[in-house]
Short mmCIF file of the C-alpha atoms (twelve columns), coordinates in Angstrom:
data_MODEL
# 
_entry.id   MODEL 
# 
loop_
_atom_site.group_PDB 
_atom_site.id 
_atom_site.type_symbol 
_atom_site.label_atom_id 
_atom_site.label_alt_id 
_atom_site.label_comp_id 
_atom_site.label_asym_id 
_atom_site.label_seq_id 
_atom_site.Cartn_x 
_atom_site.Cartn_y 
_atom_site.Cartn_z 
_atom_site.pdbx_PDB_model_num 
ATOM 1   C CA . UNK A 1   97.083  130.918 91.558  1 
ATOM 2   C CA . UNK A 2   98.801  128.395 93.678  1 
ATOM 3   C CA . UNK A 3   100.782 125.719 91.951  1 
ATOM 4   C CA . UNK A 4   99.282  121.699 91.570  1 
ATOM 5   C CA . UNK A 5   101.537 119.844 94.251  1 
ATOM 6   C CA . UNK A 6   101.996 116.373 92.965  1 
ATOM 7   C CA . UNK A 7   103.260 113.823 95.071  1 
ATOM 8   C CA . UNK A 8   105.172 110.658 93.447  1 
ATOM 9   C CA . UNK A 9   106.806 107.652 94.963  1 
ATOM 10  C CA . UNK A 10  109.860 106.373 93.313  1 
ATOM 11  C CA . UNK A 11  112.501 103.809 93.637  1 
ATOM 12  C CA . UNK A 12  115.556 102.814 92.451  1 
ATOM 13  C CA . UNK A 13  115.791 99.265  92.793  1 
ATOM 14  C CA . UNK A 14  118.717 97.503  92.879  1 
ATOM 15  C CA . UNK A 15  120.152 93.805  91.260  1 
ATOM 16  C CA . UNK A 16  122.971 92.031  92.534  1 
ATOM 17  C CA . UNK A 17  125.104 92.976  90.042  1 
ATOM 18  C CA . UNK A 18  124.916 96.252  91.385  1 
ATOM 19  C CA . UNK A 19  122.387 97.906  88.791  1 
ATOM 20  C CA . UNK A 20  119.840 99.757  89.049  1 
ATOM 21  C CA . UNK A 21  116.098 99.713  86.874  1 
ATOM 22  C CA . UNK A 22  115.331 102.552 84.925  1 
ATOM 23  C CA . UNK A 23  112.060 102.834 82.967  1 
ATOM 24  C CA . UNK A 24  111.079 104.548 79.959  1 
ATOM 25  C CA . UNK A 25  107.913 107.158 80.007  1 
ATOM 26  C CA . UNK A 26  104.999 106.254 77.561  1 
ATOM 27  C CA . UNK A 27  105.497 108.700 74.254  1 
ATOM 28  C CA . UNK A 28  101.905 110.221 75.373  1 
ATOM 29  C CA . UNK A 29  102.625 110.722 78.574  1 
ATOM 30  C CA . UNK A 30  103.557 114.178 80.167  1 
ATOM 31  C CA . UNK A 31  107.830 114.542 79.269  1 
ATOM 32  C CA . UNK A 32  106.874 111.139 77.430  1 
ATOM 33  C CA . UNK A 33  110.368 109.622 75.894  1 
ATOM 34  C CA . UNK A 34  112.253 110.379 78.866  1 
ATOM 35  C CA . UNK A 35  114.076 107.405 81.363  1 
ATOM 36  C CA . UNK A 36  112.956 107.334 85.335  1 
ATOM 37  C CA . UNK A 37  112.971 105.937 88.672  1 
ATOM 38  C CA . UNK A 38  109.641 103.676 88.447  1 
ATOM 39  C CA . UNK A 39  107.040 104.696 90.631  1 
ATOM 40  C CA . UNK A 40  103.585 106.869 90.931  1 
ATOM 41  C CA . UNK A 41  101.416 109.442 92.443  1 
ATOM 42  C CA . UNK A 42  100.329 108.871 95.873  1 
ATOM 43  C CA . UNK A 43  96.445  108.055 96.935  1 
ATOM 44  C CA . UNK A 44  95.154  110.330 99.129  1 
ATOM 45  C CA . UNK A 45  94.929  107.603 101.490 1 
ATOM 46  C CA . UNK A 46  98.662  106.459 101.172 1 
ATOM 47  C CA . UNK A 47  102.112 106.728 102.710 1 
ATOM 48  C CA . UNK A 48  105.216 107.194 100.216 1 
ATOM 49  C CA . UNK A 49  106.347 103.346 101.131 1 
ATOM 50  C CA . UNK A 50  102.245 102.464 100.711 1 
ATOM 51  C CA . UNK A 51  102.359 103.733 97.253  1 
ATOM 52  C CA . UNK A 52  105.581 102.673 95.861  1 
ATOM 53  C CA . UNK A 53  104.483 98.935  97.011  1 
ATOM 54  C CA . UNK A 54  101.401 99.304  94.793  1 
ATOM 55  C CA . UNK A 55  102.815 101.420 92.004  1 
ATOM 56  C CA . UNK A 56  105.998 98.498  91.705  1 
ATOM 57  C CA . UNK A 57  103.069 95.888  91.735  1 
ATOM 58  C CA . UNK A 58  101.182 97.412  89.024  1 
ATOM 59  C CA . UNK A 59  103.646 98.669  86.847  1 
ATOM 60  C CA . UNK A 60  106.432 95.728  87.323  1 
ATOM 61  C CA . UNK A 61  105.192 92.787  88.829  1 
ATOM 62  C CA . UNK A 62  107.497 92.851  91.769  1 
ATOM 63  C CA . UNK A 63  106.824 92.785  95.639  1 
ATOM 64  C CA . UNK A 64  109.600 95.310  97.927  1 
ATOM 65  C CA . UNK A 65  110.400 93.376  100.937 1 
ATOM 66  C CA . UNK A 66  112.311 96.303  102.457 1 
ATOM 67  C CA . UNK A 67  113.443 99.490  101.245 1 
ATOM 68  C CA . UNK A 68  114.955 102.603 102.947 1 
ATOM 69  C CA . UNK A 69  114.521 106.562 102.078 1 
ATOM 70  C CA . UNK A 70  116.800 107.538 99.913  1 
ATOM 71  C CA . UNK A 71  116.212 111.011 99.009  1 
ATOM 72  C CA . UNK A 72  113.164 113.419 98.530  1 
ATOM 73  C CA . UNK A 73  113.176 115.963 95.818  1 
ATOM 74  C CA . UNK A 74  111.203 119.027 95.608  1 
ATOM 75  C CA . UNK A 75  111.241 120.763 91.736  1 
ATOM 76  C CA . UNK A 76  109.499 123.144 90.402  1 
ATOM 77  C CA . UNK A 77  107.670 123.254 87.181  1 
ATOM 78  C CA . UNK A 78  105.428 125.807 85.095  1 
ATOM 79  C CA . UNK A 79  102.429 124.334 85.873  1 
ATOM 80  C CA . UNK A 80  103.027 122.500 89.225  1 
ATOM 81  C CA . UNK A 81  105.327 121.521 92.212  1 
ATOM 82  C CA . UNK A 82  106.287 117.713 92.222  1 
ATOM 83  C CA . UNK A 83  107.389 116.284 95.567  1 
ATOM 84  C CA . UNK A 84  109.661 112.690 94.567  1 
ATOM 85  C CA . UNK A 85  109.810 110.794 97.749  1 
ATOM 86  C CA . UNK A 86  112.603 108.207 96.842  1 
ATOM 87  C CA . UNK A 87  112.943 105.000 98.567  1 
ATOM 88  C CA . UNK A 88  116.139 102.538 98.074  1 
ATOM 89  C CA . UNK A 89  115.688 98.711  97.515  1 
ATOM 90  C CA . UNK A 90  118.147 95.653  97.384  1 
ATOM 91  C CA . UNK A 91  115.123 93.147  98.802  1 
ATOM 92  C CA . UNK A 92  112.261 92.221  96.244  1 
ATOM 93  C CA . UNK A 93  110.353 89.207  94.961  1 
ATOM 94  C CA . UNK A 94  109.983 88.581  91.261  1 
ATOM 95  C CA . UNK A 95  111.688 89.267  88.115  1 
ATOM 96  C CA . UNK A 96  110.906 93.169  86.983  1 
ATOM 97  C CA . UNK A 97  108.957 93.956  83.745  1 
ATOM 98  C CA . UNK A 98  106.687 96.340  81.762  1 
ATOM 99  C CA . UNK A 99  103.371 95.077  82.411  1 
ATOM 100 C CA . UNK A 100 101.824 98.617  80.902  1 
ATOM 101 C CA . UNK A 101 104.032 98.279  78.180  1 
ATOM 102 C CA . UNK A 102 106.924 100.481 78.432  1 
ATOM 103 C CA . UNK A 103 110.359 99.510  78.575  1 
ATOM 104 C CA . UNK A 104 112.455 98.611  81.259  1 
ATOM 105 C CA . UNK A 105 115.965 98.336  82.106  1 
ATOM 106 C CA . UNK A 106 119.029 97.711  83.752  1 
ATOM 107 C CA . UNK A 107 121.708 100.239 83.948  1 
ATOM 108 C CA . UNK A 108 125.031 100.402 85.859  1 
ATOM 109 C CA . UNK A 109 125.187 103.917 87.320  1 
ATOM 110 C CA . UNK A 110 128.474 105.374 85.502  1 
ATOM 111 C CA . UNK A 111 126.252 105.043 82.313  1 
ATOM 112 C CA . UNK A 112 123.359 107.125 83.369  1 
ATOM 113 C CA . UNK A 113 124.666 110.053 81.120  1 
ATOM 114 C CA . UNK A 114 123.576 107.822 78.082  1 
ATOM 115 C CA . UNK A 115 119.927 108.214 79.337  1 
ATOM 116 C CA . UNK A 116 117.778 111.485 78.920  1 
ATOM 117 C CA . UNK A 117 116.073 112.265 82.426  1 
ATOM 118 C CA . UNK A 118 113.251 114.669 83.485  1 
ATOM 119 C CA . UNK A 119 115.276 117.687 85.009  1 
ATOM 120 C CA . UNK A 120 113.732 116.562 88.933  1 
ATOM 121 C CA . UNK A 121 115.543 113.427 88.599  1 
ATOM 122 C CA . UNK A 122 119.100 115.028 88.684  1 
ATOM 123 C CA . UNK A 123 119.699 114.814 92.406  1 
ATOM 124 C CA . UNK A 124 118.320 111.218 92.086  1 
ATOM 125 C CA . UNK A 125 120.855 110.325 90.068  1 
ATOM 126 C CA . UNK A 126 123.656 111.313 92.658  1 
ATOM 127 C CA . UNK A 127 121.807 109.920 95.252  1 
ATOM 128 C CA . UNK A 128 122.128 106.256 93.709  1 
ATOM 129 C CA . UNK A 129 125.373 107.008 92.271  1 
ATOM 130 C CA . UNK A 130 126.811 108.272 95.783  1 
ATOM 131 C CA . UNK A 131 127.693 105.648 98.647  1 
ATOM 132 C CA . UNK A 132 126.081 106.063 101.916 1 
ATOM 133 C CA . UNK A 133 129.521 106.060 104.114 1 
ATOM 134 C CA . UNK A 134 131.627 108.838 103.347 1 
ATOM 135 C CA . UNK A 135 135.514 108.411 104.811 1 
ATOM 136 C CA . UNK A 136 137.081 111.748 105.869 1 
ATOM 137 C CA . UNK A 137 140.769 111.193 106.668 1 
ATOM 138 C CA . UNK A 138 142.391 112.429 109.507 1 
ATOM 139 C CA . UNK A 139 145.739 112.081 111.272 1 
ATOM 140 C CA . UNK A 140 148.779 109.830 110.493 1 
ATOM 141 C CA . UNK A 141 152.173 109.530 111.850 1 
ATOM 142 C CA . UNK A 142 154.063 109.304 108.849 1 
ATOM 143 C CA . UNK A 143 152.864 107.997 105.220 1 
ATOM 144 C CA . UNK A 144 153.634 104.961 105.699 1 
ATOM 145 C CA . UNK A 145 150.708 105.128 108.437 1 
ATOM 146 C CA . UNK A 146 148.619 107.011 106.119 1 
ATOM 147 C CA . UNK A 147 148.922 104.596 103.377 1 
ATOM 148 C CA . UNK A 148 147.933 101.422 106.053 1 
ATOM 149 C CA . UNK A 149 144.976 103.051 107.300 1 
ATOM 150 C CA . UNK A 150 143.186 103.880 104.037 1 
ATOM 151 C CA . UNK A 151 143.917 100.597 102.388 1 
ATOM 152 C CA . UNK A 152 142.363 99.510  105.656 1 
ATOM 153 C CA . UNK A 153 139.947 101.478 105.362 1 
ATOM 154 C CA . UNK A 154 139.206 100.667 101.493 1 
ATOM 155 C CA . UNK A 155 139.390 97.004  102.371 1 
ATOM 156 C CA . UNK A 156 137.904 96.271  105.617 1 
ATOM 157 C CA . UNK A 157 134.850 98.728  106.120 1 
ATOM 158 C CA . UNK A 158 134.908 98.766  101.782 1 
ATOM 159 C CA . UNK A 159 134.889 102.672 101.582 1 
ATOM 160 C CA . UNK A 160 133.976 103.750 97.928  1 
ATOM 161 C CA . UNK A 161 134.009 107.643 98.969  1 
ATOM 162 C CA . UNK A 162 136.809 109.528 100.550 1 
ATOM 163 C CA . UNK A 163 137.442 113.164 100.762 1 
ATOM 164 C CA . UNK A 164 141.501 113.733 101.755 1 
ATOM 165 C CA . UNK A 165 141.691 115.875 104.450 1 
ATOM 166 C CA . UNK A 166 145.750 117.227 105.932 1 
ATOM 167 C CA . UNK A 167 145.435 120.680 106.552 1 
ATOM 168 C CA . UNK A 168 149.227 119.942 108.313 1 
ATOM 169 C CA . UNK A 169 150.392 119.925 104.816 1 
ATOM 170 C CA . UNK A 170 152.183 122.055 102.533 1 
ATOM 171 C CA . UNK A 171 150.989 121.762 99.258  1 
ATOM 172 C CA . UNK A 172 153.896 119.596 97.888  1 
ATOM 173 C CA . UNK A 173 153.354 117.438 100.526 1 
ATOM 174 C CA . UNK A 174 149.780 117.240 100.062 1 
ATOM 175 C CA . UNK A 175 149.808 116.488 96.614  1 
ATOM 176 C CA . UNK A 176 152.568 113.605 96.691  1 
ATOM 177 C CA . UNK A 177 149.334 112.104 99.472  1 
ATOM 178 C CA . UNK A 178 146.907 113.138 97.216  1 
ATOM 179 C CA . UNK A 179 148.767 111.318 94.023  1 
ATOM 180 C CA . UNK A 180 149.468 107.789 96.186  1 
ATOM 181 C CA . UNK A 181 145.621 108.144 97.670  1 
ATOM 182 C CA . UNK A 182 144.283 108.577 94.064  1 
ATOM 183 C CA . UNK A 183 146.075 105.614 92.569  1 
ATOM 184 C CA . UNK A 184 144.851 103.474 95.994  1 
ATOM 185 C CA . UNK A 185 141.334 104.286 95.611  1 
ATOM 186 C CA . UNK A 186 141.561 103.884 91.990  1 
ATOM 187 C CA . UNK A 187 142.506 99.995  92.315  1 
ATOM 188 C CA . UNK A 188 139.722 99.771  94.947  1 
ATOM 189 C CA . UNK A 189 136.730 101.135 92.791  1 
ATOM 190 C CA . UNK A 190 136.809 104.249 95.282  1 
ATOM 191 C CA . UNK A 191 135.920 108.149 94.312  1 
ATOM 192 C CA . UNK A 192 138.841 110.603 96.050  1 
ATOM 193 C CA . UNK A 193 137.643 114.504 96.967  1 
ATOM 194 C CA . UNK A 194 140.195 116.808 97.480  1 
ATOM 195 C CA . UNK A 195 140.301 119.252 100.554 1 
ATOM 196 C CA . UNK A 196 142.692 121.941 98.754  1 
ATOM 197 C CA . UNK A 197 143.501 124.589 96.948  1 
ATOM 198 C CA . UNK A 198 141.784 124.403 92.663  1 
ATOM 199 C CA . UNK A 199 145.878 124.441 91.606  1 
ATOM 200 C CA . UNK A 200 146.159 121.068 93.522  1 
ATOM 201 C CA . UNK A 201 143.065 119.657 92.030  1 
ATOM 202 C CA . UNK A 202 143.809 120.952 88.813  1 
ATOM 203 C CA . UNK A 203 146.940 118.925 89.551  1 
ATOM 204 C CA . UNK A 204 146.075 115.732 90.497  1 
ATOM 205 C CA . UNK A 205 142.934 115.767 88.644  1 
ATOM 206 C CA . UNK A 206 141.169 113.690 91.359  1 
ATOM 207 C CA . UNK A 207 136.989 112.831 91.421  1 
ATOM 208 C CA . UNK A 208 136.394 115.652 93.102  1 
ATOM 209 C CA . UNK A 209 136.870 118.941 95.096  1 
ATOM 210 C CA . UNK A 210 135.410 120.197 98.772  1 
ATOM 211 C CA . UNK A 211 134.807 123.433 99.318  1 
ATOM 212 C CA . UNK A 212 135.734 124.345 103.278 1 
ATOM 213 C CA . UNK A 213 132.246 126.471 104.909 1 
ATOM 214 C CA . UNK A 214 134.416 129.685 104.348 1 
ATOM 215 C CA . UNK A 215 135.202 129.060 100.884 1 
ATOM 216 C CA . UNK A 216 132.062 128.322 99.961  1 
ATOM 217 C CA . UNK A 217 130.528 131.162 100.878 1 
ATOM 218 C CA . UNK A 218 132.971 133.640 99.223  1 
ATOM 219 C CA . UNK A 219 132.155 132.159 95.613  1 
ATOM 220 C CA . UNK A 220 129.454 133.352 93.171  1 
ATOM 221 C CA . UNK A 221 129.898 130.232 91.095  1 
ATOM 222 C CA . UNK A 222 130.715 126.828 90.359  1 
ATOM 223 C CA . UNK A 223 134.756 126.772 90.583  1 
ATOM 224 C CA . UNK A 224 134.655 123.429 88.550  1 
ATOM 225 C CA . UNK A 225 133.680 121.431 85.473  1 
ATOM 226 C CA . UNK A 226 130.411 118.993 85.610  1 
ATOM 227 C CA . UNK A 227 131.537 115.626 85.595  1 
ATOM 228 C CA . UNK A 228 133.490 116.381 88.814  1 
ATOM 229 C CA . UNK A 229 132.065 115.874 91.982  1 
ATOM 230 C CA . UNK A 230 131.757 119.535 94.063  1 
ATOM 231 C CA . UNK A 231 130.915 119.104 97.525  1 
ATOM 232 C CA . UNK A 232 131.038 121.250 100.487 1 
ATOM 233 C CA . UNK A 233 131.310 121.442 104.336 1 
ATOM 234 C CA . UNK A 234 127.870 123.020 105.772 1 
ATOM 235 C CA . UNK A 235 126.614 123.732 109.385 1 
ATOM 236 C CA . UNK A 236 123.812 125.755 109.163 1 
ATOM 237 C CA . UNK A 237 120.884 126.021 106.255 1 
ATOM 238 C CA . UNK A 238 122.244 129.293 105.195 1 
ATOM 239 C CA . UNK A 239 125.378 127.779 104.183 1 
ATOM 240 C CA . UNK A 240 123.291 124.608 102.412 1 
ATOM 241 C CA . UNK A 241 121.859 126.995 100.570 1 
ATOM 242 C CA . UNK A 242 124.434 128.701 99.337  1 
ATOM 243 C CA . UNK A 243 125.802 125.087 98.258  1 
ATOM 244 C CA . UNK A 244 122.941 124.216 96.564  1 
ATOM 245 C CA . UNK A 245 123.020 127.733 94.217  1 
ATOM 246 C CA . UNK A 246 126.797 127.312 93.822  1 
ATOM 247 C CA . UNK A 247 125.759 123.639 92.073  1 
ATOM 248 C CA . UNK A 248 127.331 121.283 94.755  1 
ATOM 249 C CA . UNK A 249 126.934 117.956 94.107  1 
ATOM 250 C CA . UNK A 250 126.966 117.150 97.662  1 
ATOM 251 C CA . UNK A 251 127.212 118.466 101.374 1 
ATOM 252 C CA . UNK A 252 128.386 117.291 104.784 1 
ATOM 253 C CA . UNK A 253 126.166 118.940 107.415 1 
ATOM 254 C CA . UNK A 254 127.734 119.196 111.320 1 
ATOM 255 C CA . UNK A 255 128.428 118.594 114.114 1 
ATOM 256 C CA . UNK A 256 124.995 116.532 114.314 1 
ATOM 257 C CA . UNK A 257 126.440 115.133 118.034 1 
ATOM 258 C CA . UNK A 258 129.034 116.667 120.429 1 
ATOM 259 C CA . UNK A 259 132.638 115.270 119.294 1 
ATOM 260 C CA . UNK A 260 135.802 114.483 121.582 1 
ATOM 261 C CA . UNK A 261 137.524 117.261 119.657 1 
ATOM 262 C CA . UNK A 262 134.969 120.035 120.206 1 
ATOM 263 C CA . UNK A 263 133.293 119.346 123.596 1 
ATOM 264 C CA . UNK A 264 130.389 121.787 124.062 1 
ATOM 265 C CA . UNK A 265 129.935 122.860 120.752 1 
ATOM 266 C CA . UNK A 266 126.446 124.016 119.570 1 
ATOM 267 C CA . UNK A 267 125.047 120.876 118.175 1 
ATOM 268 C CA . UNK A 268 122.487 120.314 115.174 1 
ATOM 269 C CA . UNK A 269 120.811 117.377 116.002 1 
ATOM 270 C CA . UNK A 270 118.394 114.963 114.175 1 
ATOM 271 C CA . UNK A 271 115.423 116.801 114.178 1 
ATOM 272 C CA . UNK A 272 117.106 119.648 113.002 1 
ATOM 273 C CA . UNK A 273 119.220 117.856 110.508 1 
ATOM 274 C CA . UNK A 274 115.676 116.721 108.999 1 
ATOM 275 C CA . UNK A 275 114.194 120.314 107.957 1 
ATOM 276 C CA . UNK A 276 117.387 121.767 107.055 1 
ATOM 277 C CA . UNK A 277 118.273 118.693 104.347 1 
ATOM 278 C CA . UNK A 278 114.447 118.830 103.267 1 
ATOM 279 C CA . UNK A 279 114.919 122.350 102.196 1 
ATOM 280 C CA . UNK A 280 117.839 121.370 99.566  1 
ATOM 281 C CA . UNK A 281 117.546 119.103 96.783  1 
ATOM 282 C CA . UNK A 282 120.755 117.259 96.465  1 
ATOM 283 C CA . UNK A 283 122.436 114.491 98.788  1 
ATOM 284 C CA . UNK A 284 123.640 115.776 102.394 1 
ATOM 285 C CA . UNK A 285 126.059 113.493 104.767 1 
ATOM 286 C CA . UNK A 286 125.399 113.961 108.489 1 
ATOM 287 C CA . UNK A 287 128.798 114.308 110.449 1 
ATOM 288 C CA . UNK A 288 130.212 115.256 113.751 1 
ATOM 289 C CA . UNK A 289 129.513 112.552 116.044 1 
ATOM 290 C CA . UNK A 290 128.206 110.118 113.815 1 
ATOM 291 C CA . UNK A 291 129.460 106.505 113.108 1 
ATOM 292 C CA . UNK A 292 127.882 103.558 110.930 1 
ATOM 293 C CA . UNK A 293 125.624 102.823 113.616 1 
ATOM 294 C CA . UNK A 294 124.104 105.899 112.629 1 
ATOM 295 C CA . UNK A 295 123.322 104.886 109.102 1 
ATOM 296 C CA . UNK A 296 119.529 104.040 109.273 1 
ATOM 297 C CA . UNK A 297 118.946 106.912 111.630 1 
ATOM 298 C CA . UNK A 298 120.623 109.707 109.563 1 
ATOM 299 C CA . UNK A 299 118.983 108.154 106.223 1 
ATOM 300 C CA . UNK A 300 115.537 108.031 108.017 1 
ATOM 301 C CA . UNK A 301 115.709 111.986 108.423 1 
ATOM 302 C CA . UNK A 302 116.891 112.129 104.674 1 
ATOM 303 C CA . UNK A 303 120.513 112.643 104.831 1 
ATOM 304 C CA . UNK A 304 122.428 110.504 102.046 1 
ATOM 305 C CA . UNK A 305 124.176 108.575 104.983 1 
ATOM 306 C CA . UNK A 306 126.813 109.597 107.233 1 
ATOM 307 C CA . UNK A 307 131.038 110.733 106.761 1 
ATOM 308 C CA . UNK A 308 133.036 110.224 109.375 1 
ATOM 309 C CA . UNK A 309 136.740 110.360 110.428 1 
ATOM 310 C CA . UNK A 310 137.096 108.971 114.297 1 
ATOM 311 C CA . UNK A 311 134.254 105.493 112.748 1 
ATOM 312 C CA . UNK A 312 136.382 104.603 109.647 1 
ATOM 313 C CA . UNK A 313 139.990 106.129 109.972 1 
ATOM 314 C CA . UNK A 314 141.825 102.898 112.579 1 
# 
């Protein structure tokens, strides 16, 4: 017998402090006890922004002015197959509050461990926790140059995600960067992911490690601790797949566009960009040809937002 297919608008609203709502289920209700993302099930009549507007009226007194997609989640249960359409909002009227009774509240991201989710809203919680502009470095004449452009980078265009990225490097070399990058993102509130070898990372002991396409799809399981970020360098749904079983916490997908550095290459494209990231459930960058003009395009089709290295590395 085919599974019930539930379909549920959420949100993760955010304050200006940076915060984001998190509401507690009723005790009765189905995985009662449990923190969420407010929202509800769809009407049949309804679009996912339709019924988030309504179930954020109901449920917490606010209006949403504007929100973007953030993420959509498909998980699987015993007894039925929930679709989480997640929308991102910064822009509401009125002061949020449990009008049916359950609790409410405010929670800065690093301390969502503290809360106990329902297993579909893992890949939620990445989504809000991740940034939407990921920084991929690339060349620099010396490291005095290197240094200049990603404190640029980290100031100016206020980068809070950056994966380090000199395959021109021998390891020493790399980890001296990697060392001076870590500290530098570190007084700027930014994550660093490592583009190495697991001795380096064990190393430096950075946010995180990427896993190169090849690499990824020679391991059988998670090369890292939770708590770390994994992500991984994809270009086809084969190889997001294999992400997504190895436990990534994230993925860059590419070349979306044609790039000055590989004219004529087989491109992805948006449309394409859409089904593939619908099939996974965790956060997915679009690269290759992308820059922050990009940003409500690529998270319109469900990517996370976009990493680049020609947009951000000046």
């Amino acid at each position: 017998m085919p599974k019930r297919r539930v379909h549920v608008a959420a949100a993760a609203i955010f304050n200006d402090q940076g915060q984001v709502l998190i509401a507690r289920r009723p005790s009765i209700a189905d995985q009662g006890g449990l923190w969420e993302f407010p929202g509800g099930k769809l009407a049949p009549y309804e679009t996912g922004l339709e019924a988030l507007r309504r179930e954020l009226r109901e449920e917490l007194g606010i209006n949403i002015q504007r929100a973007q997609p953030l993420i959509r989640v498909h998980h699987e249960y015993p007894d039925k197959h929930i679709l989480l359409d997640v929308w991102e909002t910064h822009d509401f009227e009125g002061e949020p509050w449990g009008r049916e009774g359950q609790a409410v509240r405010w929670v800065n991201s690093e301390d969502f461990g503290r809360y106990a989710f329902p297993a579909a809203n893992g890949p939620i919680i990445r989504a809000v926790t991740l940034p939407h502009d990921y920084l991929i470095t690339g060349e620099a004449s010396d490291e005095e140059d290197f240094d200049r452009k990603l404190k640029r980078a980290l100031e100016e265009d206020s980068i809070k995600l950056v994966q380090l990225r000199a395959h021109d490097l021998d390891e020493d070399a790399y980890r001296a960067r990697a060392e001076r990058a870590l500290a530098t993102c570190r007084e700027h509130g930014a994550s660093l992911i490592l583009n190495c070898s697991l001795e380096v990372f064990l190393a430096v002991d950075a946010d995180g490690l990427h896993l190169p396409s090849r690499e990824l799809m020679a391991l059988t399981h998670r090369p890292i601790e939770d708590g770390k970020w994994l992500a991984a360098s994809t270009h086809n749904a084969e190889q997001l797949a294999q992400a997504q079983r190895l436990g990534c916490d994230f993925a860059t997908l590419s070349p979306v566009r044609e790039t000055p550095s590989h004219p004529g290459a087989v491109t992805i494209g948006w449309h394409d960009l859409q089904q593939m990231v619908e099939e996974v459930t965790m956060p997915v960058y679009a690269l290759g040809g992308t820059s922050r003009d990009d940003g409500d395009r690529a998270r319109a089709v469900g990517a996370q937002g976009i990493a680049s290295i020609r947009d951000f590395w000046r």
